[in-house]
OpenMM code with the backbone's topology and positions (N, CA, C; nanometers):
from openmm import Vec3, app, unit

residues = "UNK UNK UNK UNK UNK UNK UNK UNK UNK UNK UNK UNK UNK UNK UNK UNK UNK UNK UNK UNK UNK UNK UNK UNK UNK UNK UNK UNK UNK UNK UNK UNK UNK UNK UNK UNK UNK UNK UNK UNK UNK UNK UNK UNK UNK UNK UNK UNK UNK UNK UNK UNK UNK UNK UNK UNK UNK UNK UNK UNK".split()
positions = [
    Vec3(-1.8844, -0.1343, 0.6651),
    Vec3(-1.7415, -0.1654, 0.6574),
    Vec3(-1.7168, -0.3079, 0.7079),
    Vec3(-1.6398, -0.3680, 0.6587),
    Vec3(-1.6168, -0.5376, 0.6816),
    Vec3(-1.5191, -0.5867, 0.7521),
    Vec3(-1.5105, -0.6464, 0.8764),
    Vec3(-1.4316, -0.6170, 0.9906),
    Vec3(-1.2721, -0.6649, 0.9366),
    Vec3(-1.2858, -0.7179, 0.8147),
    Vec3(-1.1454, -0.7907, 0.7572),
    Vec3(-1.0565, -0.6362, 0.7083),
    Vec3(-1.0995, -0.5112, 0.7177),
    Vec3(-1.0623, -0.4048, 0.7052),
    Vec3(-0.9526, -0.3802, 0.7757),
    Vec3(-0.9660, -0.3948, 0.9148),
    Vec3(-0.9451, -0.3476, 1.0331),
    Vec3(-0.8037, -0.4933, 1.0662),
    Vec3(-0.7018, -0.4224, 1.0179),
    Vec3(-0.5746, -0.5293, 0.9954),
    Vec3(-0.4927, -0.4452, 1.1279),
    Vec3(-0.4882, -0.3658, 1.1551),
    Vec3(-0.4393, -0.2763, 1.2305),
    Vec3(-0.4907, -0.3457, 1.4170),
    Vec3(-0.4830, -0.3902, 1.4557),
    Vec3(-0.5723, -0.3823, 1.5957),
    Vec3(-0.4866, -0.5367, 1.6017),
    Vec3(-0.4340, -0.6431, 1.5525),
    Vec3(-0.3113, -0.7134, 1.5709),
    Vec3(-0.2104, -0.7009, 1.6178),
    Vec3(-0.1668, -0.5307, 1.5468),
    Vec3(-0.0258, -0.5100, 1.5195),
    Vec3(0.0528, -0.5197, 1.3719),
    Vec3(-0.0342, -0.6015, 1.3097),
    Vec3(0.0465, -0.5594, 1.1849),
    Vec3(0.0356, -0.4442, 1.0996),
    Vec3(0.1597, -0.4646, 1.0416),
    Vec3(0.1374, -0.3298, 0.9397),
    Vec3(0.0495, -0.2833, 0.8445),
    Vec3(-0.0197, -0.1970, 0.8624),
    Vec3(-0.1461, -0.1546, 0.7882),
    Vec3(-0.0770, -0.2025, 0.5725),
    Vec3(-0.1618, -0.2626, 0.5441),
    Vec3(-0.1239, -0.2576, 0.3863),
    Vec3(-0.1320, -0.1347, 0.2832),
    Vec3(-0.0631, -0.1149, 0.1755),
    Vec3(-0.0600, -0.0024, 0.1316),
    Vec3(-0.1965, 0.0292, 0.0240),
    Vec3(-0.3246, -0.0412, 0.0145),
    Vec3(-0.4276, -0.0488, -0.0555),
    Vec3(-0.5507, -0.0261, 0.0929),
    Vec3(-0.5351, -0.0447, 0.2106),
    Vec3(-0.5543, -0.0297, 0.3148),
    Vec3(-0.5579, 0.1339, 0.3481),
    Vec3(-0.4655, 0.1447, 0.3283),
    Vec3(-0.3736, 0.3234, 0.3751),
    Vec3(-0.4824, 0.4089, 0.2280),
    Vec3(-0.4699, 0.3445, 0.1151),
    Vec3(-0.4560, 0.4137, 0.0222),
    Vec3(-0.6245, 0.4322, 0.0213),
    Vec3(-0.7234, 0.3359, 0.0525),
    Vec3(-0.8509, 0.3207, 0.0788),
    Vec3(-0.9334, 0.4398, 0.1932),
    Vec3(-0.8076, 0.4565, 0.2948),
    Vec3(-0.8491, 0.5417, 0.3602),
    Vec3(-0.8412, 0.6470, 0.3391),
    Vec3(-0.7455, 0.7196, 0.2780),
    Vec3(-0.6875, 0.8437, 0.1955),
    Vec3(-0.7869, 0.8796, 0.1298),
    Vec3(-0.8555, 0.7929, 0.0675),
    Vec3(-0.9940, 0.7987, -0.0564),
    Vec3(-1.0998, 0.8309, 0.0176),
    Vec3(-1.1297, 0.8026, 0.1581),
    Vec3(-1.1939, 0.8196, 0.1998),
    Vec3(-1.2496, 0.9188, 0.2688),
    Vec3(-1.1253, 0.9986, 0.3277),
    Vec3(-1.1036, 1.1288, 0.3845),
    Vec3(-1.1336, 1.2303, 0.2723),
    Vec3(-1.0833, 1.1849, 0.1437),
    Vec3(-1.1492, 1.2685, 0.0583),
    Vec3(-1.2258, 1.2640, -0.0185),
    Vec3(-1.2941, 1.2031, -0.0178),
    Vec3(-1.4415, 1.1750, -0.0220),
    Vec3(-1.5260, 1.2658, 0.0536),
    Vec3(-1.4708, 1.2528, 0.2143),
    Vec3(-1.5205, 1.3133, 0.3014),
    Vec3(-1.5451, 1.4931, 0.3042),
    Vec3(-1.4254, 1.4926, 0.2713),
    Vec3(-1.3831, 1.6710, 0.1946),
    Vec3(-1.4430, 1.6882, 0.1163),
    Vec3(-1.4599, 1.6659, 0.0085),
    Vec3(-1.5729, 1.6697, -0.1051),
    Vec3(-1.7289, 1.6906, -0.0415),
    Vec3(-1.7219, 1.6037, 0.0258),
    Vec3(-1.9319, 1.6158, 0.0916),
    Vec3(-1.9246, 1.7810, 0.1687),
    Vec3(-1.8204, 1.7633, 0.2316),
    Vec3(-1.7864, 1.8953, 0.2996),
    Vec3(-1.7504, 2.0236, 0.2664),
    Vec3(-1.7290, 1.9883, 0.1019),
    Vec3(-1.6668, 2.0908, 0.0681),
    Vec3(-1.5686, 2.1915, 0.1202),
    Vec3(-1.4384, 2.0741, 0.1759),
    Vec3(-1.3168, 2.1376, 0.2368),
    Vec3(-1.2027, 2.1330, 0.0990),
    Vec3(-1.2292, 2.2143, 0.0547),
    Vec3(-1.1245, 2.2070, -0.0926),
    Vec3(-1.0020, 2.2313, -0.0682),
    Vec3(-0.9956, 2.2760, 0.0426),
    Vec3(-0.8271, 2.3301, 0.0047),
    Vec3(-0.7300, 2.1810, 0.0983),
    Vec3(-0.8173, 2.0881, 0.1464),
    Vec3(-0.7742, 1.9062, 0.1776),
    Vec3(-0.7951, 1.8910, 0.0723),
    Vec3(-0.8514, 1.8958, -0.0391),
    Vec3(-0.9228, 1.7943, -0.1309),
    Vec3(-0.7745, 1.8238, -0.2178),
    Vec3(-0.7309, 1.9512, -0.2801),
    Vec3(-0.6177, 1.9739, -0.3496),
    Vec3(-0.4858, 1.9250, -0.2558),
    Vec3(-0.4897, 1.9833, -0.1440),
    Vec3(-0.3620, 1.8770, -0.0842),
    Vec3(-0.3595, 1.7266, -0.0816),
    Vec3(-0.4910, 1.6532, -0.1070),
    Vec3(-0.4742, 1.4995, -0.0494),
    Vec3(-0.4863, 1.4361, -0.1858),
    Vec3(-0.5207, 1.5144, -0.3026),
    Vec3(-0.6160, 1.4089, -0.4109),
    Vec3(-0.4339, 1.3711, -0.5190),
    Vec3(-0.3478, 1.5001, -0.5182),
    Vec3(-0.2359, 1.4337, -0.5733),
    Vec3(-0.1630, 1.3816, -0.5029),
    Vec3(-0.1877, 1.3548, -0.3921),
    Vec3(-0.1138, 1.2330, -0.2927),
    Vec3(-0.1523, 1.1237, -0.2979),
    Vec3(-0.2541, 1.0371, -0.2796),
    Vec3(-0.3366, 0.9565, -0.3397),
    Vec3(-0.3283, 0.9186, -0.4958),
    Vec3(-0.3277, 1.0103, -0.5685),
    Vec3(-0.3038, 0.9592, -0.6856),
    Vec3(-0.1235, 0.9119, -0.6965),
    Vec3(-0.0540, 0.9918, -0.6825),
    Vec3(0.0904, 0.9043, -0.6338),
    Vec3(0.0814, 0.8053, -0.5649),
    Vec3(0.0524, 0.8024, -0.4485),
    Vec3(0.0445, 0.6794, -0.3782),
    Vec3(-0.0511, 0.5563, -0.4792),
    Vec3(-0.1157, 0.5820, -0.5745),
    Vec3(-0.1541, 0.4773, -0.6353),
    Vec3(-0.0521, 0.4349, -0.7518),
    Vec3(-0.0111, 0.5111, -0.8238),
    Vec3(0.0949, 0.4620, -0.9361),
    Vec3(0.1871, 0.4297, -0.8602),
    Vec3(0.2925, 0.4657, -0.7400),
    Vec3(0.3294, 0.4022, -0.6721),
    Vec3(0.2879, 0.2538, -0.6362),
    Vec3(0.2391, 0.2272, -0.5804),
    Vec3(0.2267, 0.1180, -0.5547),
    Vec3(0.1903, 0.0106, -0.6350),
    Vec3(0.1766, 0.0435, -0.7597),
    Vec3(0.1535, -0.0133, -0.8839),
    Vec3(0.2598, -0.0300, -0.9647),
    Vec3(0.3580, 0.0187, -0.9257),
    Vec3(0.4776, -0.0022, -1.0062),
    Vec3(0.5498, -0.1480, -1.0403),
    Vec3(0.6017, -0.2045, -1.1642),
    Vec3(0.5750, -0.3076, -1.1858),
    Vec3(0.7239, -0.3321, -1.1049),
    Vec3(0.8187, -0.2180, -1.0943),
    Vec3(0.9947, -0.2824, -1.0861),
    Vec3(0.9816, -0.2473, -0.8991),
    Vec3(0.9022, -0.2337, -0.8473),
    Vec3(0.9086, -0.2468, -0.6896),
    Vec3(0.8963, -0.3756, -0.6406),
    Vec3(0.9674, -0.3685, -0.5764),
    Vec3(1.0008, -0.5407, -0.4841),
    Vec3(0.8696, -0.5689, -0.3896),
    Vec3(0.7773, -0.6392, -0.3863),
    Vec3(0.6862, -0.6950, -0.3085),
    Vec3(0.7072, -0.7754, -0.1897),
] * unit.nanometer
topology = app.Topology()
chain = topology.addChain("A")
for resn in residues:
    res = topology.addResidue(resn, chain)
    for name in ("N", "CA", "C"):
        topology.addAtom(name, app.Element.getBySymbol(name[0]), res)
């Protein structure tokens, strides 16, 4: 992991590709683990949170 990750330990606000990286990651994590019933709660959250934040008419 590449310490330019780690935006958080400043104080600033974590970014939403940041947040969304980690989300991926946790379930990722669920998956190796085979904790399915995180994997169905987190994987359509994550996927919202990505078209979200992709939206072209949101203010940056």
């Amino acid at each position: 992991m590449p310490s330019t990750i780690n935006t958080n330990r400043v104080g600033t606000p974590m970014r939403p590709e940041i947040l969304l990286l980690k989300i991926h990651m946790k379930i990722t994590m669920d998956v190796i683990n085979s904790d399915s019933v995180s994997v169905i709660i987190s994987a359509p959250v994550s996927l919202f949170l990505l078209f979200y934040n992709n939206m072209p008419e949101k203010s940056q």
